[in-house]
C-alpha positions as CSV (number, residue, x, y, z in Angstrom):
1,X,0.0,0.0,0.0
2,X,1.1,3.2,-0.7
3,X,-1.5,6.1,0.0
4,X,-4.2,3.6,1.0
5,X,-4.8,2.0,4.6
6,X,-5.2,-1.5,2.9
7,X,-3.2,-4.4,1.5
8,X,-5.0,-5.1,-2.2
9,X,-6.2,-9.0,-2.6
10,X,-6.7,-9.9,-6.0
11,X,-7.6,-13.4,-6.7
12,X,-7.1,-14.4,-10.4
13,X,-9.1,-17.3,-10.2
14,X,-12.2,-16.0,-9.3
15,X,-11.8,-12.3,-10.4
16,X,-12.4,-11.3,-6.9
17,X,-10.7,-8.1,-5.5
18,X,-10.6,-7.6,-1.3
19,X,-8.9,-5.6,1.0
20,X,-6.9,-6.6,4.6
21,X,-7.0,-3.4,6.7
22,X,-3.3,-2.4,8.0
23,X,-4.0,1.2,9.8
24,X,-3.7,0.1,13.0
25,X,-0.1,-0.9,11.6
26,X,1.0,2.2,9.9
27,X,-0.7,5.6,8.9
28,X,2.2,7.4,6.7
29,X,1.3,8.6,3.1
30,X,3.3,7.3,0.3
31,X,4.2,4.1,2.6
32,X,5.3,1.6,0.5
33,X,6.6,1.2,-3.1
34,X,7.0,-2.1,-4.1
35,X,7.2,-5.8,-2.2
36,X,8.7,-8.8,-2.8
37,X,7.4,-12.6,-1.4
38,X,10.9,-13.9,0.6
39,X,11.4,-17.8,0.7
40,X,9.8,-17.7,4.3
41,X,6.2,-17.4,2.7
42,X,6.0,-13.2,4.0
43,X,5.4,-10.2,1.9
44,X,8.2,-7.5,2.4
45,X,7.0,-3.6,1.8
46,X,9.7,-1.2,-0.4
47,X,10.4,1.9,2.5
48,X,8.9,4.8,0.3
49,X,8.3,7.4,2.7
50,X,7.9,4.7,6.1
51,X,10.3,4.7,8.1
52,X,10.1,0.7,7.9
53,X,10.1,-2.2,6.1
54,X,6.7,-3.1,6.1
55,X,6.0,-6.8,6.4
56,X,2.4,-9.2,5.5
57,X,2.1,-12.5,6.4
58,X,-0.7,-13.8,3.2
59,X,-1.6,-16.6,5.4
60,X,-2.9,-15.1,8.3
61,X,-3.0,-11.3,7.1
62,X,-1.3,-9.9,9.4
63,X,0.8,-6.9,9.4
64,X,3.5,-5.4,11.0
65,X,6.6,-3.3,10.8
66,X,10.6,-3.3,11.5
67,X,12.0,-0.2,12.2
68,X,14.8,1.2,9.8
69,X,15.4,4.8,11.4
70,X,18.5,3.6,12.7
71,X,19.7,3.3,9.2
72,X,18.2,5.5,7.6
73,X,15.2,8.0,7.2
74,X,13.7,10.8,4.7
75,X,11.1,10.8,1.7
76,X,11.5,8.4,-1.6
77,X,13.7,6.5,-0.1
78,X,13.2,3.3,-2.4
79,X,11.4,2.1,-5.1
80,X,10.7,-1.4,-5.9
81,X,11.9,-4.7,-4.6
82,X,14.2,-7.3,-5.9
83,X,14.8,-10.9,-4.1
84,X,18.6,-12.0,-4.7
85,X,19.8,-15.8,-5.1
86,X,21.4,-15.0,-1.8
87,X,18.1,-14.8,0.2
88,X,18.1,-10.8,0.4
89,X,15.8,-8.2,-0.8
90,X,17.4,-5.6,-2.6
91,X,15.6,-1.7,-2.6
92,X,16.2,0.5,-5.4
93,X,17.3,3.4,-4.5
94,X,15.3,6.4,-5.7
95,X,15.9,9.5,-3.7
96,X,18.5,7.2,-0.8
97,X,22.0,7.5,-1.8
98,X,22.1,3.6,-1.3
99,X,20.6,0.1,-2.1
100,X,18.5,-0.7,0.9
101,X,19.4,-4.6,1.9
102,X,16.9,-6.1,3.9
103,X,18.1,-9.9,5.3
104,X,14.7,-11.7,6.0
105,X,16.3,-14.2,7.6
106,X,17.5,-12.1,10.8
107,X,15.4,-9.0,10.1
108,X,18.3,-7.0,9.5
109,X,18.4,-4.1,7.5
110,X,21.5,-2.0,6.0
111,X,22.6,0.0,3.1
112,X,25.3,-0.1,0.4
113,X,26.5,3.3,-0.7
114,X,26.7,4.2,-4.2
115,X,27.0,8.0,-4.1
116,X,30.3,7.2,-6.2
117,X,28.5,6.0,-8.6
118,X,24.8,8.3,-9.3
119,X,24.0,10.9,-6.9
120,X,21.0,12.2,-8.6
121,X,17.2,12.5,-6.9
122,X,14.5,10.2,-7.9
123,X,16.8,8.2,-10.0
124,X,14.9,4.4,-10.6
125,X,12.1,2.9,-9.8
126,X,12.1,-0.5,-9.8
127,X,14.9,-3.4,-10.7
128,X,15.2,-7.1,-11.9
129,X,17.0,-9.5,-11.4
130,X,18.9,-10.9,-14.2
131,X,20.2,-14.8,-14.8
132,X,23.9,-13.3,-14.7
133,X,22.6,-12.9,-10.8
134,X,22.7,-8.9,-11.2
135,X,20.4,-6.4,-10.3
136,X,19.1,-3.9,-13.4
137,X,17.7,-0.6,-11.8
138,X,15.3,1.2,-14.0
139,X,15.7,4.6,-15.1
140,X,13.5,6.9,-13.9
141,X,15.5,10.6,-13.6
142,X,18.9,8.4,-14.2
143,X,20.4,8.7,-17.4
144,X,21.6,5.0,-16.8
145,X,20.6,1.5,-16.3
146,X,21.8,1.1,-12.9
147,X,23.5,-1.9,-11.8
148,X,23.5,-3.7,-8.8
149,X,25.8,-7.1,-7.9
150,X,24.3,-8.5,-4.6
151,X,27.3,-11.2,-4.6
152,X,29.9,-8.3,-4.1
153,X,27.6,-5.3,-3.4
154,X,29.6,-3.5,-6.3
155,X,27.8,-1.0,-8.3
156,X,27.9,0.3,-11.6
157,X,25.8,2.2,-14.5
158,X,25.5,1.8,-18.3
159,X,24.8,5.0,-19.7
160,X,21.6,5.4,-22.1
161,X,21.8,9.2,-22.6
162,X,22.3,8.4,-27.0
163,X,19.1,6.4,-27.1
164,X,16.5,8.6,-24.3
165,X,17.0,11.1,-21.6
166,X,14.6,13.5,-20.0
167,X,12.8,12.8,-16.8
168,X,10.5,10.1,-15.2
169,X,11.2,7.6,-17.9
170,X,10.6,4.3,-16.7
171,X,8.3,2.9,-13.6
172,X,9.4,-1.0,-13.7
173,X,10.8,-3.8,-15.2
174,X,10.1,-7.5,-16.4
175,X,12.5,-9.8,-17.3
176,X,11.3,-11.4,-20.4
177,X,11.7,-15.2,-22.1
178,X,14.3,-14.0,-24.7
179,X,16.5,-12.6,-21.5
180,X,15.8,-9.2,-22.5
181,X,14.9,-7.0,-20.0
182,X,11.5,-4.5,-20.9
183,X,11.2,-1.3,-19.0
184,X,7.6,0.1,-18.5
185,X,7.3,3.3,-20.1
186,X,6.1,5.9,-17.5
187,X,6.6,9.9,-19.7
188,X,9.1,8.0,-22.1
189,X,7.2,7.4,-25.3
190,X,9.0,4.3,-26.1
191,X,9.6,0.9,-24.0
């Protein structure tokens, strides 16, 4: 959820849409911004504007929250989740000046810095997770495809600024059969 108080249901079997109520979890706007399902059957929530990772257990609903302030705090903080082969949830980094790394394992949660390598605001939204085993940040504000390795928490860019450039670009990211990655076209008039 990002503005609203719920966690969406949709049941593609039956068509049917429902809502679990999570205010009496958390009441921020622009909450979340992306999730991921971890290997231990719970829904992880992409710290937006919370000041938490927000976690949903789908087989009982319930919600609650792990503190991050610790780490770190501010608006747009991440955008979008990405599950590694190593058992961590990578956050890309929109507005933070790291990749948020969330360990659902211990509940640990810590940052890699990559102001060396992009400092600019509301730079991806989203990222995938390639069969190299490397994260693919979308651009959003980024003139580059960012890119993330969760086996050596190196990070790098590939600069796209002869084929698009401009503004809120891209919102997401699929992986696709032929091993091409597709980024959804947010003001860019192209995929």
């Amino acid at each position: 959820p990002r503005n609203a108080g719920s966690v969406g249901v949709f049941d593609p079997t039956t068509s049917a849409f429902s809502i679990v109520d999570i205010t009496g979890t958390i009441s921020t706007t622009a909450k979340y911004s992306g999730g991921v399902l971890a290997p231990n059957g719970i829904i992880y929530f992409t710290p937006n504007n919370a000041d938490n990772v927000g976690v949903f257990d789908p087989a009982t609903n319930a919600s609650s929250v792990i503190d991050i302030t610790g780490t770190i705090s501010g608006d747009a903080k991440y955008f979008g989740a990405v599950l590694a082969p190593n058992g961590k949830i990578y956050f890309a980094p929109r507005n933070a000046g790291s990749v948020g790394v969330f360990d659902p394992t211990t509940s640990a949660f810590s940052i890699v810095d990559i102001t060396g390598t992009i400092s600019t605001t509301a730079k991806y939204s989203g990222g995938v997770l390639a069969p190299n085993g490397i994260i693919y940040f979308t651009p959003n504000n980024a003139d580059n495809v960012g890119v993330f390795d969760p086996a050596t928490n190196a990070s790098s860019v590939i600069d796209i600024t002869g084929t698009i450039s401009g503004d809120a670009k891209y919102f997401g990211a699929v992986l696709a059969p032929n091993g091409k990655i597709y980024f959804a076209p947010r003001n860019a008039g192209s995929v």
